[in-house]
KEDREN-571983 format. One line per 10 residues: their letters; for each residue x, y, z of C-alpha. Coordinates in steps of 0.05 Angstrom, whole numbers. Example, Ala and Ser with C-alpha at 12.3 -4.5 7.8 and 13.67 -1.06 7.14 Angstrom:
as> 246:-90:156 | 273:-21:143;
END
This chain:
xxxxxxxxxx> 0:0:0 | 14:69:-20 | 31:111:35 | 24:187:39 | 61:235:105 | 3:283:132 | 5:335:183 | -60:326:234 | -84:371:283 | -117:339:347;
xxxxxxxxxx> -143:358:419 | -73:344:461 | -116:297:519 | -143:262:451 | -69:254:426 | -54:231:495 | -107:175:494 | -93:149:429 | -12:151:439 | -32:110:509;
xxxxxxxxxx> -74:61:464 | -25:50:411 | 26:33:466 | -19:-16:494 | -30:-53:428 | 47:-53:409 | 47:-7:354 | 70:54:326 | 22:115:331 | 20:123:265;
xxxxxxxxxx> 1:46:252 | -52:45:300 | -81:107:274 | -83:80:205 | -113:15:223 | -168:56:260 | -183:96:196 | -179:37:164 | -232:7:208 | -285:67:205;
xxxxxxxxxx> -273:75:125 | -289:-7:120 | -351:9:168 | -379:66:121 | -360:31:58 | -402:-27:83 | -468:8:116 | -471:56:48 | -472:-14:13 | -529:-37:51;
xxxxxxxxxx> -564:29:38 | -556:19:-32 | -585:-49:-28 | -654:-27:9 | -657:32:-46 | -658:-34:-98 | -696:-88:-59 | -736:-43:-7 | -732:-59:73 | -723:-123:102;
xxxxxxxxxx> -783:-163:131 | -802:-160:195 | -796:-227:214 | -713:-227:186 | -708:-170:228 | -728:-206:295 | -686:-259:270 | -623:-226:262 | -624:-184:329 | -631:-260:365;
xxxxxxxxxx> -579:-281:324 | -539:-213:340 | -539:-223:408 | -513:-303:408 | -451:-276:364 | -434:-221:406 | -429:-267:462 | -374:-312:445 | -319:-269:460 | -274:-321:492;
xxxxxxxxxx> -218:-341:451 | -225:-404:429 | -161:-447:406 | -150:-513:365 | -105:-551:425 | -32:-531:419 | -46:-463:383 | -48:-400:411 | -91:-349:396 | -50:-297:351;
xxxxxxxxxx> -88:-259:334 | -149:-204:351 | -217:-245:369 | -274:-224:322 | -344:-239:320 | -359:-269:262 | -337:-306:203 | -369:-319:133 | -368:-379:100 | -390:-391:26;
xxxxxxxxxx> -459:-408:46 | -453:-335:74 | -438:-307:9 | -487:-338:-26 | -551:-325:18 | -517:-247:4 | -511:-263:-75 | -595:-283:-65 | -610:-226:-30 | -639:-263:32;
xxxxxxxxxx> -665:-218:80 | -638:-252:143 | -564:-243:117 | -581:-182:95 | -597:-152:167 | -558:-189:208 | -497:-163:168 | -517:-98:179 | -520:-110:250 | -444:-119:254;
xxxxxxxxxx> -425:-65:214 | -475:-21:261 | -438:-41:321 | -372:-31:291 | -356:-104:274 | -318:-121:210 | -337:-196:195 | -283:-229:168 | -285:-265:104 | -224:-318:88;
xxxxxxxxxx> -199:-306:18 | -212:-379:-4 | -279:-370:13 | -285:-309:-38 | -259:-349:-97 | -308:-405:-81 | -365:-353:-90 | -347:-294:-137 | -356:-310:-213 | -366:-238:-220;
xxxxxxxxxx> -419:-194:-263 | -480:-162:-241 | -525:-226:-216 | -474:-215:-163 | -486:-145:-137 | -510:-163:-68 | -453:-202:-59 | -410:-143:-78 | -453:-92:-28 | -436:-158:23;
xxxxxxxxxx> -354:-150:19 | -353:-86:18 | -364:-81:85 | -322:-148:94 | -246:-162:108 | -222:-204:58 | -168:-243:104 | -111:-279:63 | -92:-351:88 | -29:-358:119;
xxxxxxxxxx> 18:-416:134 | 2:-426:203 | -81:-431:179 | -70:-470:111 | -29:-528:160 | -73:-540:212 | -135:-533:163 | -96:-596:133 | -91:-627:192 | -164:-629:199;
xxxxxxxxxx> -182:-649:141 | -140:-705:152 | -166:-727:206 | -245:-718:198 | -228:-749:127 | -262:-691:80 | -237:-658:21 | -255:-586:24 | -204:-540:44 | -243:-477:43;
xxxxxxxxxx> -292:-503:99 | -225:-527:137 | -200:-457:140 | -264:-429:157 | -266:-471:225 | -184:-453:234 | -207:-388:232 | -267:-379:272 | -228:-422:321 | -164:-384:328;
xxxxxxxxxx> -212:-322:351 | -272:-347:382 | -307:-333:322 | -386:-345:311 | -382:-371:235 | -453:-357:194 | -462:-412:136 | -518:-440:106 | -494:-516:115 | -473:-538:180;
xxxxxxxxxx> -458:-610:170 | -386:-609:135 | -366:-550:185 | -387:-595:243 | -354:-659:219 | -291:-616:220 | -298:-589:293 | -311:-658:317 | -250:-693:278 | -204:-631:313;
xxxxxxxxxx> -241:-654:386 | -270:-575:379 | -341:-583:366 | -362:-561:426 | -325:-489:411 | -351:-480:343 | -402:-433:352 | -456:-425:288 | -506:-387:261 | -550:-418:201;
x> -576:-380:145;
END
C-alpha cells in the first residue's frame, strides 16, 4: 500500500489517549491510527452498501429483522478465545466469520443475511471473510451485486501458513476434502469466532475430527 506523510491537528488529551492506546496494542502511533481509519472507512463503505441495497430491494421483513437481532446477540457473546489444542490465539478475536454459504444467501439477497450483516457493521464489527472463501463464491458480473454490497463491508483475510497447515490437519483427520470449509473452522477457532453458513454438517464434521465441536459456535442462514 501506498503511503502518503500528513500533518494532523488533534485535541492534546485526545493525542494523549490514542498515543496510550497505541502503546498498549504494540504499535506505532502512526500504525494504530491508520488501522483505525482503516476500520471506520471499511464500516462506512459497508453500511452505504447496505443502503444501496434497500434503495434496490426495499426494507427487510419483519420477521428477518427479529431474527437477526436474536442471532446478533448469540454472536456477540462468544468473545472467549477459542483455540485448536496446541495453538495460541494470535491474533485479535472477532465476531464473526463468513463462509460460502454466507456469500451466497448475500448473492440471493436473503433478508436474514441481509440484516444481520448490517448488525455488525452497526456495532462496529468487521466480519471477516477468508480469501478462499471469496474465490469459491465470486464468478463476478451483475447477478452478483449483493454479494459485492456484502464484501464491501467485509475483510477479505488472506490464508497464511500457520491456517492453511492445521486446516490440513483437519481435514485429515475428519477425512473430508474441502479446504475452504477447513479454514473457515481454523479461523473462527483461532478467535472465538461465531461462523454464519448456510450448511452446517461439513463445518461440524470438521470441529468434531479436531475434538473442537463443542467451541464452534454457528449461526445458520
Amino acid at each position: 500500500m501506498v503511503t502518503k506523510k500528513v500533518t494532523v491537528t488533534l485535541p492534546e488529551e485526545l493525542i494523549d489517549r490514542a498515543t496510550e492506546l497505541a502503546r498498549l496494542a504494540g504499535l506505532p502511533f502512526s500504525t494504530w491510527l491508520a488501522r483505525v481509519t482503516e476500520h471506520e472507512v471499511k464500516i462506512q463503505d459497508g453500511l452505504a452498501a447496505l443502503q444501496e441495497w434497500e434503495d434496490v430491494e426495499g426494507p427487510p421483513s419483519p420477521d428477518a429483522e427479529a431474527w437477526a437481532d436474536e442471532q446478533f446477540v448469540c454472536a456477540t457473546r462468544v468473545r472467549a478465545a477459542t483455540a485448536l489444542p496446541g495453538r495460541e490465539l494470535r491474533r485479535p478475536p472477532l465476531p464473526v466469520v463468513y463462509d460460502a454459504g454466507a456469500l451466497l444467501a448475500a448473492e440471493r439477497g436473503v433478508d436474514r443475511f441481509r440484516v444481520l450483516h448490517m448488525r455488525f457493521l452497526a456495532a462496529g464489527l468487521i466480519p471477516v471473510v477468508p480469501s478462499p472463501v471469496l474465490t469459491q463464491a465470486w464468478r463476478g458480473g451483475a447477478r452478483q451485486a449483493n454479494l459485492a454490497r456484502a464484501i464491501a463491508g467485509c475483510h477479505i483475510e488472506p490464508t497464511d501458513e500457520e491456517t492453511a497447515k492445521a486446516a490440513g490437519v483437519l481435514l485429515g483427520r475428519s477425512g473430508t476434502a474441502d479446504a475452504v470449509d477447513a479454514i473457515v473452522v481454523v479461523t473462527a477457532l483461532s478467535r472465538g469466532s461465531v461462523v454464519v453458513t448456510s450448511d452446517p454438517g461439513d463445518l461440524h464434521k470438521l470441529a468434531e475430527a479436531g475434538d473442537v465441536a463443542s467451541q464452534l459456535h454457528l449461526i445458520v442462514i
